[in-house]
C-alpha positions as CSV (number, residue, x, y, z in Angstrom):
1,X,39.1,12.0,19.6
2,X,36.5,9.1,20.1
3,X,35.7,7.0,17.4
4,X,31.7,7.0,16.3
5,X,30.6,3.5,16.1
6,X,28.2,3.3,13.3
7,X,24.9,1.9,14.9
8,X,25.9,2.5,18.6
9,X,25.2,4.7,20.8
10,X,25.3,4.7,24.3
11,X,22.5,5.1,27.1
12,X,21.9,6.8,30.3
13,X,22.8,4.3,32.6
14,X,26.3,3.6,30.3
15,X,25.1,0.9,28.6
16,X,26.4,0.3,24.5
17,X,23.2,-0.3,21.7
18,X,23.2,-1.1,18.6
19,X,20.4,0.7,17.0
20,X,19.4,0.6,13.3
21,X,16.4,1.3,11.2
22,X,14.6,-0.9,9.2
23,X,14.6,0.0,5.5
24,X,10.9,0.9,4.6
25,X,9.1,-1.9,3.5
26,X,10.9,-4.1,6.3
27,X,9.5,-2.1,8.7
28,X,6.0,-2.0,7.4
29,X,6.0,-5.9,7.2
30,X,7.5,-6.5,10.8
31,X,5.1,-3.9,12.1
32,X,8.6,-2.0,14.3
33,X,10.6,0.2,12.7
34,X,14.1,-0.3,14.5
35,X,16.2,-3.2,15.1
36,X,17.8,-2.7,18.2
37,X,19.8,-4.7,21.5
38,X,21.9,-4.2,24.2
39,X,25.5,-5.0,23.7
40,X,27.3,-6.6,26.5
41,X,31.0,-6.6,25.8
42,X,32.4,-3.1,25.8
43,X,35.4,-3.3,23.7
44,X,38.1,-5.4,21.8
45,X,38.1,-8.3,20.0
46,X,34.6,-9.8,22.3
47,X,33.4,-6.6,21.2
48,X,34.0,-7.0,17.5
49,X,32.4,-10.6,17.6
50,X,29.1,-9.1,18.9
51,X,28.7,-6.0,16.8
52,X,29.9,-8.3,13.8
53,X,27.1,-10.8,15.0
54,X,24.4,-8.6,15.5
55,X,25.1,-6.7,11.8
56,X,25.0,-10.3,10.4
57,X,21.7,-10.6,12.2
58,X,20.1,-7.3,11.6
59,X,21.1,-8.5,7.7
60,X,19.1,-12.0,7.9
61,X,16.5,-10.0,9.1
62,X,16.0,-7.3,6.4
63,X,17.0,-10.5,3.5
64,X,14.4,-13.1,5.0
65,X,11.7,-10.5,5.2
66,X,12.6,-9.6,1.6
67,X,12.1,-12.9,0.6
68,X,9.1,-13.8,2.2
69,X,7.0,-10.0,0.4
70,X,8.5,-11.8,-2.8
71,X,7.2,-14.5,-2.5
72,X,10.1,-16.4,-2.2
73,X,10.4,-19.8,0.2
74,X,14.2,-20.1,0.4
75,X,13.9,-22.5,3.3
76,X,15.8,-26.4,3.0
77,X,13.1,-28.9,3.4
78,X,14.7,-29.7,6.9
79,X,14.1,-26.4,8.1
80,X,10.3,-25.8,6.6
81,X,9.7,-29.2,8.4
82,X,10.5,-28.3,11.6
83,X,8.4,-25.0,11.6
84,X,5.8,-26.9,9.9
85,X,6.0,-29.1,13.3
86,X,6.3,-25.4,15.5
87,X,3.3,-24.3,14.3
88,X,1.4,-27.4,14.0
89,X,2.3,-27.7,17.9
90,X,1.1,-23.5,18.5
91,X,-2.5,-24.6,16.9
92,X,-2.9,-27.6,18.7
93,X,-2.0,-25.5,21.9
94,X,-4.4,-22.7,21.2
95,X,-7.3,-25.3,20.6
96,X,-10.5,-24.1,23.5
97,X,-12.0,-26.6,25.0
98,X,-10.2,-29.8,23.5
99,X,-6.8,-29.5,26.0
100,X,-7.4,-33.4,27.1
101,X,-8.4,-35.1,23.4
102,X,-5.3,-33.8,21.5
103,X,-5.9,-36.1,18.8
104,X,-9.6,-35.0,17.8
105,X,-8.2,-31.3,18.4
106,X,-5.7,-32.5,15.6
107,X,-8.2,-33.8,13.3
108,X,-10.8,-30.7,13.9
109,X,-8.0,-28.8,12.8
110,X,-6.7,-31.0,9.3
111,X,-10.4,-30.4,8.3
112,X,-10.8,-27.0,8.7
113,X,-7.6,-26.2,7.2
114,X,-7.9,-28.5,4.2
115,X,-11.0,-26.1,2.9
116,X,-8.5,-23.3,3.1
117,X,-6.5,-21.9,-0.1
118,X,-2.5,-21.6,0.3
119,X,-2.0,-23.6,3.2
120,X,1.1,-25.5,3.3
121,X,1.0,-29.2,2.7
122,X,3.4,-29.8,5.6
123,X,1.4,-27.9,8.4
124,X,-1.5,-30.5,7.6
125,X,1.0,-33.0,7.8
126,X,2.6,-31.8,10.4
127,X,-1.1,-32.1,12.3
128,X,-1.4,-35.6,10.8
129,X,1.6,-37.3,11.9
130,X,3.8,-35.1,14.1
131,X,6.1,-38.0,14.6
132,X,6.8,-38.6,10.6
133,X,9.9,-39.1,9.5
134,X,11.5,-35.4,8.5
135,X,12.7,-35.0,4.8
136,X,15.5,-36.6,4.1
137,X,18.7,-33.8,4.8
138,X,19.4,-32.0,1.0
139,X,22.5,-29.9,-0.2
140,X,20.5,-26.7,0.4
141,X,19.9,-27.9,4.1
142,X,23.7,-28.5,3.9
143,X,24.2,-25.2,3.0
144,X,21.9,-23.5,5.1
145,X,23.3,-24.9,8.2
146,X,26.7,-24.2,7.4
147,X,26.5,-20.5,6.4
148,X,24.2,-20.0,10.0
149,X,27.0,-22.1,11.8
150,X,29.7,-20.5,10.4
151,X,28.4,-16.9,10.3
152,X,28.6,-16.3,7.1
153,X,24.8,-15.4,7.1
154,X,24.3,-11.2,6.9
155,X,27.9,-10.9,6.3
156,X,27.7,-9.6,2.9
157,X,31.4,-10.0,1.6
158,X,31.4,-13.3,2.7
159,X,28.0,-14.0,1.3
160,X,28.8,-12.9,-2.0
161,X,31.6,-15.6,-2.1
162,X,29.3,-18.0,-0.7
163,X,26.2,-17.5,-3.3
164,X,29.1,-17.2,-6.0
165,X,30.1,-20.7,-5.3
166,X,26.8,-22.6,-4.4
167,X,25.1,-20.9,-8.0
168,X,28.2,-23.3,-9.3
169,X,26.9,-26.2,-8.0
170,X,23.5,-25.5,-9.0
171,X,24.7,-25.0,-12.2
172,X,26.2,-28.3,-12.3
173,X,24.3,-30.7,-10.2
174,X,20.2,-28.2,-10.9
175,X,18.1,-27.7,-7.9
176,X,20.2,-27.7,-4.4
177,X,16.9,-29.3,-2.5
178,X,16.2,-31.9,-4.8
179,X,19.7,-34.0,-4.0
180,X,19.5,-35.6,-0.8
181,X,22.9,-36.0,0.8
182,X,22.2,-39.7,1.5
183,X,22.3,-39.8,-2.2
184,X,25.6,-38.1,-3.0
185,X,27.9,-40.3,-5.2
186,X,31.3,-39.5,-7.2
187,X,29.8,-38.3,-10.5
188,X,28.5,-35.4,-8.1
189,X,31.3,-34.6,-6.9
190,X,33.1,-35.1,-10.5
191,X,30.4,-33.3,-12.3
192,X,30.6,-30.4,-10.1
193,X,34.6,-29.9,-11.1
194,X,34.1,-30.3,-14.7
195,X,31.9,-27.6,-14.4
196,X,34.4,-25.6,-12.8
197,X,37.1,-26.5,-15.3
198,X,34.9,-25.6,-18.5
199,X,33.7,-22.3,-16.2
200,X,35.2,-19.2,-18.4
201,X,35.3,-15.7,-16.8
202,X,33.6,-12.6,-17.9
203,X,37.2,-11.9,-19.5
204,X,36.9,-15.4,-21.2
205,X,39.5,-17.1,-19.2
206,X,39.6,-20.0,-17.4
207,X,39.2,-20.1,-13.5
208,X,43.0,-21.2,-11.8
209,X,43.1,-24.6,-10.8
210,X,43.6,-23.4,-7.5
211,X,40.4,-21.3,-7.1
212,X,38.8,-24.9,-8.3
213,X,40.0,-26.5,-5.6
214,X,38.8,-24.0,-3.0
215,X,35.4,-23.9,-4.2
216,X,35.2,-27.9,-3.7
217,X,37.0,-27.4,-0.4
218,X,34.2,-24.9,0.6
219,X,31.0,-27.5,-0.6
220,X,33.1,-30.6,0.9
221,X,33.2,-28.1,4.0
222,X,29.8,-27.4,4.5
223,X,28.6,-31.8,3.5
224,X,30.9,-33.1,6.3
225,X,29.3,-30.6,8.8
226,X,25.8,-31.3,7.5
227,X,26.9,-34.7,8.3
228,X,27.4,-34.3,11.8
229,X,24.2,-31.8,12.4
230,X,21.9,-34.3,10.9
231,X,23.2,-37.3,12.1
232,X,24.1,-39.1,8.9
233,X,25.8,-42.1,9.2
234,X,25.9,-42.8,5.5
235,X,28.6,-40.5,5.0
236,X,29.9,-40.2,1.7
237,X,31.7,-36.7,0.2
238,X,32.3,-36.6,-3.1
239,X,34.2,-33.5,-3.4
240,X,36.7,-34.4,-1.3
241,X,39.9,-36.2,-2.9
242,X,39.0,-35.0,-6.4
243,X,41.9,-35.4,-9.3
244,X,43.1,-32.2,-10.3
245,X,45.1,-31.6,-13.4
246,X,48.0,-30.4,-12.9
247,X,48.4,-26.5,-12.2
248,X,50.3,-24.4,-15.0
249,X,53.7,-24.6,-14.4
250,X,54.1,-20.8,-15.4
251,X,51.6,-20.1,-11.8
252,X,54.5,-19.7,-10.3
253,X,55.5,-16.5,-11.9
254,X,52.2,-14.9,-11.9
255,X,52.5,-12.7,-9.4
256,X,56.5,-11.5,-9.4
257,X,58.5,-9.4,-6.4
258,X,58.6,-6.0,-7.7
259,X,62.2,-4.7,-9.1
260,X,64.2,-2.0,-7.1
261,X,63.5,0.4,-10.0
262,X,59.7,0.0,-10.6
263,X,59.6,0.6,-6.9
264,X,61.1,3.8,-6.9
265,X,59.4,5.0,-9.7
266,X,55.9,4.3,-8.1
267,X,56.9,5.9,-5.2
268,X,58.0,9.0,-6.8
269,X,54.4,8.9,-8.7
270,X,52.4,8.6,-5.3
271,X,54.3,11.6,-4.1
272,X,53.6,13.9,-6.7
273,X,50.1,12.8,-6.5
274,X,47.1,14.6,-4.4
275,X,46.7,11.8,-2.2
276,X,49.9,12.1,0.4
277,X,48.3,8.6,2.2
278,X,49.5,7.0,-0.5
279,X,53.2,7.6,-0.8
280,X,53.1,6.8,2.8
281,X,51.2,3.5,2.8
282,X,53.6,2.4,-0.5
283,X,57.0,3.2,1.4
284,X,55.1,0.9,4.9
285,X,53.8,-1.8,2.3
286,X,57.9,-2.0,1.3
287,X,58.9,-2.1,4.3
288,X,57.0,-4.5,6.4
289,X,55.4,-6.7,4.1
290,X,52.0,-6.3,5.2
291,X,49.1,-7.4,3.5
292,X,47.1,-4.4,2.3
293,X,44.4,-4.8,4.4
294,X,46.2,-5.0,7.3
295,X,48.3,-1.8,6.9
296,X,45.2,0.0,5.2
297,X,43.3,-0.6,8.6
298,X,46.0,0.7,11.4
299,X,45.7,2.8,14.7
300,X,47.8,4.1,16.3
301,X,48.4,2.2,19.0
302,X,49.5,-0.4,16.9
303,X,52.5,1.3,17.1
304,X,55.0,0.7,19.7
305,X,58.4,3.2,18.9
306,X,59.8,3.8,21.7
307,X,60.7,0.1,23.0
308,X,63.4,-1.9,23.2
309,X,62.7,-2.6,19.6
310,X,60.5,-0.3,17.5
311,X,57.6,-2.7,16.0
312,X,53.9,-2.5,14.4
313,X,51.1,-4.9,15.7
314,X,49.6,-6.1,13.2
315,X,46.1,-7.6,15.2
316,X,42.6,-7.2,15.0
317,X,41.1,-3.5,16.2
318,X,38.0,-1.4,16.2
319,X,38.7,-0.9,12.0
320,X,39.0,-4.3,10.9
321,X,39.6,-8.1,12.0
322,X,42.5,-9.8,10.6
323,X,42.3,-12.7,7.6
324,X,43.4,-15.7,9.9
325,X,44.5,-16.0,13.2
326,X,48.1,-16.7,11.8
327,X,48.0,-13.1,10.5
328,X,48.1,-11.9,14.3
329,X,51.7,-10.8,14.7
330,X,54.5,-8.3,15.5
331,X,56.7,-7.1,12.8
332,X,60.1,-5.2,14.0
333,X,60.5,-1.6,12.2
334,X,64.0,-0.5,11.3
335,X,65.6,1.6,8.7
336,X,62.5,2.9,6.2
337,X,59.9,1.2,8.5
338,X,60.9,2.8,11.3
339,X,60.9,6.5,9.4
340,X,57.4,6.5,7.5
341,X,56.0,4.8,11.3
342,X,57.2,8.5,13.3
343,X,56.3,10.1,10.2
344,X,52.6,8.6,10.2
345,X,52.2,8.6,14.2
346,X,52.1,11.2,16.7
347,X,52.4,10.1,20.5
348,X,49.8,12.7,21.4
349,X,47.0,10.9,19.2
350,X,44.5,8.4,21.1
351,X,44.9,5.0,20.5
352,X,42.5,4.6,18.4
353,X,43.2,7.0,15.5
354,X,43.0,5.6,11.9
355,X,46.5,6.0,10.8
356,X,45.2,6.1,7.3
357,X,41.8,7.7,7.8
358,X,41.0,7.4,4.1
359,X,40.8,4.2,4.2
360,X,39.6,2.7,7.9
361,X,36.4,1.5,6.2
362,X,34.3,-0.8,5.0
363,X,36.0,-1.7,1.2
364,X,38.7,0.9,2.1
365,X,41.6,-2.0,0.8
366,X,39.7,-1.7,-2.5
367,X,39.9,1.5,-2.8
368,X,43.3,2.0,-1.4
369,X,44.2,-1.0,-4.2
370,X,42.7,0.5,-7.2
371,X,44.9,4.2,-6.2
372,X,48.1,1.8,-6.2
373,X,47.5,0.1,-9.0
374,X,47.0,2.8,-11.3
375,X,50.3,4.0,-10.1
376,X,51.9,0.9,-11.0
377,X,49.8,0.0,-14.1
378,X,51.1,3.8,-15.6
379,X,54.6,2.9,-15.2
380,X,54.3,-1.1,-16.5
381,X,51.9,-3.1,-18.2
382,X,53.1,-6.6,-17.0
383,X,50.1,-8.2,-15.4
384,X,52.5,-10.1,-13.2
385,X,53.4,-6.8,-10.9
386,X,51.1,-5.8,-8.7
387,X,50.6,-4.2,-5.4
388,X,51.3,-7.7,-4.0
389,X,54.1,-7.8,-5.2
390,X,55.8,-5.3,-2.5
391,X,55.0,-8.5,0.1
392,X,57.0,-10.7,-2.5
393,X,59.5,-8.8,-2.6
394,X,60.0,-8.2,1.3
395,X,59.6,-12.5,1.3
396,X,62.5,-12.4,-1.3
397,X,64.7,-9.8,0.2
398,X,64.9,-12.2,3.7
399,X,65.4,-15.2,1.9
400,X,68.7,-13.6,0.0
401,X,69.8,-12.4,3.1
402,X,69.7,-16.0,4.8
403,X,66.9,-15.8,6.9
404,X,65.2,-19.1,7.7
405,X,61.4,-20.1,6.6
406,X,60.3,-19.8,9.9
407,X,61.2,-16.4,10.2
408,X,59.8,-15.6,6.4
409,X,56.8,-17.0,7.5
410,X,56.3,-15.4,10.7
411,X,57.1,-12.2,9.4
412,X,54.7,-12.4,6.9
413,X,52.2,-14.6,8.9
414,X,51.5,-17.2,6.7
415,X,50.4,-19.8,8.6
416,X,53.1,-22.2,9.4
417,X,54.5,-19.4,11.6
418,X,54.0,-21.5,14.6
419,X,57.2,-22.9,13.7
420,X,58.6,-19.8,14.6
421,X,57.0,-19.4,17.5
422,X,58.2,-22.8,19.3
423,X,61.8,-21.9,17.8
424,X,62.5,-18.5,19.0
425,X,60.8,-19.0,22.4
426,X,59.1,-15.7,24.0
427,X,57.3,-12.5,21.8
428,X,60.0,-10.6,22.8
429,X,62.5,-12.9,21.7
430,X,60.7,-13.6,18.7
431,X,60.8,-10.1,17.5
432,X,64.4,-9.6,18.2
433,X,65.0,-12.8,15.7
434,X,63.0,-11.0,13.3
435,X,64.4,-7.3,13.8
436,X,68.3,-8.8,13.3
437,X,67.1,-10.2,9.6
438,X,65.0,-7.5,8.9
439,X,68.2,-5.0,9.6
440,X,70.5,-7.9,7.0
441,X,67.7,-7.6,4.7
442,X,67.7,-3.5,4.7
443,X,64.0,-3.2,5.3
């Protein structure tokens, strides 16, 4: 069975598009009605980094167009400037007859635009001065170059997180393109987390000290790369090093390992239910500790059974990427593990089967999370036991069997598992370490 990549097909001459239509009005104001290019890298990860690239582009696109039929200029100063400058430079070019007086072609041109309605102040200034000083570099600038650098623009998960948090500052500090980051000082920075702090949820609570933090980690992110894009040697970030009160010592125990008991009982609920997924993805969850976007996400060749020592690769394939690159990893299967793996994988499947086909999509972990925690939620009503709490509980189960951090953390891949890496030596190596606690551990 192949798998249909949505937006690509494939040509004559063997070469992969990406080919998507324009939603209506798009294509009316671009004048095309298809977005479409040739994609170079043919599969794996380089794969994945293109199509993920040119969605994220094909995205801008469609948003930007959007924006401009609203009427809406969503441009940083920096960046109107410089295509103020571009097409200053395209009129002067298209001047007949004045090629070799540039400067009266300039001046012909300030006049006859002036008379005109709705022409932007900064093309005529543009004309005037080409060699003016830009606008100074603002936080919207700042923001604007770090979610194109990072690629965060036309990723929509990620661009919901990102609008979430910069609304915050705007909220605190007003209008991202009237503070110029020359002018950032400490009450910015202090401003912008007492706004966080008094924030309240649509439940009415509080936001965790911790999500605080990484919302100021984010905006002190993106200033210290603005930094070094627009050359700012008066370099001061005022959301880094901010005093935090001291997180509630009861965080510790929001999220608990799951008991023995609760466990079973979930489990016996997910079988009787109509989804059979389920009670298979629960008993894999137990007993590999995966996060559940990585199990949810699966092929089969993932799967290596019939090695020296039976394991799951849990890495970046043609359903989803991985969280970090510390989440890249091999986790040995034994006992349970290694029965719900034959039970879920065939050897005469192709590679690239979805070993939970349910769920091998876009939002398929939410959906997959909602199932598993209505399971759980009818059999307890403590907040702190969740579908999370099966990774806890693998974390816990190795650490009473005596297994060291590096191993807990490599297993799990949090990121300090380099540690384990330099300690145990070679993959294989590596997994044999793991495999002999997982076996003391009874996963």
């Amino acid at each position: 069975m192949t798998i249909k990549i949505k937006h690509v097909d494939q040509l004559k001459n063997g070469v992969l598009r990406f080919r998507r239509k324009f939603p209506k009005d798009v294509a009316e104001a671009l004048g095309k009605p298809t977005f479409q290019v040739h994609i170079r890298n043919r599969e794996g990860q380089a794969f994945q980094r293109e199509y993920g690239a040119i969605l994220r582009k094909f995205d801008g696109i469609v948003a930007d167009t959007r924006d401009r039929l609203a009427g809406i200029d969503t441009r940083s100063p920096v960046t109107r400037w410089h295509e103020a400058l571009l097409n200053a430079e395209g009129l002067v070019a298209e001047a007949v007859g004045l090629e070799d007086d540039e400067q009266f072609a300039r001046h012909l041109l300030v006049k006859g635009l002036a008379q005109q309605k709705g022409i932007d102040p900064l093309l005529i200034r543009a004309l005037k001065n080409p060699k003016a000083a830009p606008p100074r570099a603002t936080l919207l600038d700042a923001r604007t170059r770090y979610e194109k650098d990072r690629g965060i623009v036309g990723n929509k998960d990620e661009m919901v997180r990102s609008e979430r948090t910069w609304r915050r500052l705007t909220e605190a500090l007003g209008p991202l393109d009237q503070v110029s980051l020359v002018e950032l000082r400490r009450n910015h920075g202090t401003d912008f987390k007492d706004h966080l702090l008094d924030y309240r949820k649509s439940n009415g609570e509080p936001m965790a000290i911790g999500s605080c933090k990484r919302e100021t980690d984010i905006i002190a992110a993106a200033i210290n790369h603005a930094f070094v894009e627009f050359d700012i040697e008066d370099k001061r970030n005022p959301f880094e090093g901010l005093p935090w009160p001291k997180e509630d010592t009861r965080a510790v125990n929001k999220k608990l390992p799951l008991s023995d008991d609760l466990i079973e009982v979930v489990q016996a609920r997910l079988d009787r239910g109509r989804t059979e997924e389920l009670g298979s993805l629960w008993r894999l969850l137990r007993a590999t500790g995966m996060r559940l976007g990585e199990a949810v996400g699966l092929v089969v060749k993932d799967f290596e059974l019939a090695g020296e020592v039976p394991c799951v690769h849990v890495r970046p394939n043609v359903i989803r990427t991985l969280k970090t690159a510390a989440s890249e990893r091999t986790i040995p299967l034994v006992g349970r593990g290694l029965k719900v793996a034959q039970e879920l994988v065939s050897r005469d499947q192709p590679g690239n089967t979805p070993v939970f086909p349910r769920y091998a999509r876009k939002r398929g972990a939410d959906t997959a999370s909602a199932a598993l925690m209505k399971a759980v939620r009818a059999e307890t009503k403590d907040k702190k036991m969740t579908v999370h709490g099966l990774r806890h509980r693998v974390s816990d189960d190795l650490r009473d069997a005596g297994a060291p951090v590096e191993v807990r953390h490599g297993f799990l891949g949090h990121a300090s598992q380099a540690v384990a890496e330099t300690t145990y030596g070679s993959p294989l190596a590596r997994l044999k370490e793991f495999e002999r606690w997982a076996r003391r551990a009874a996963l």
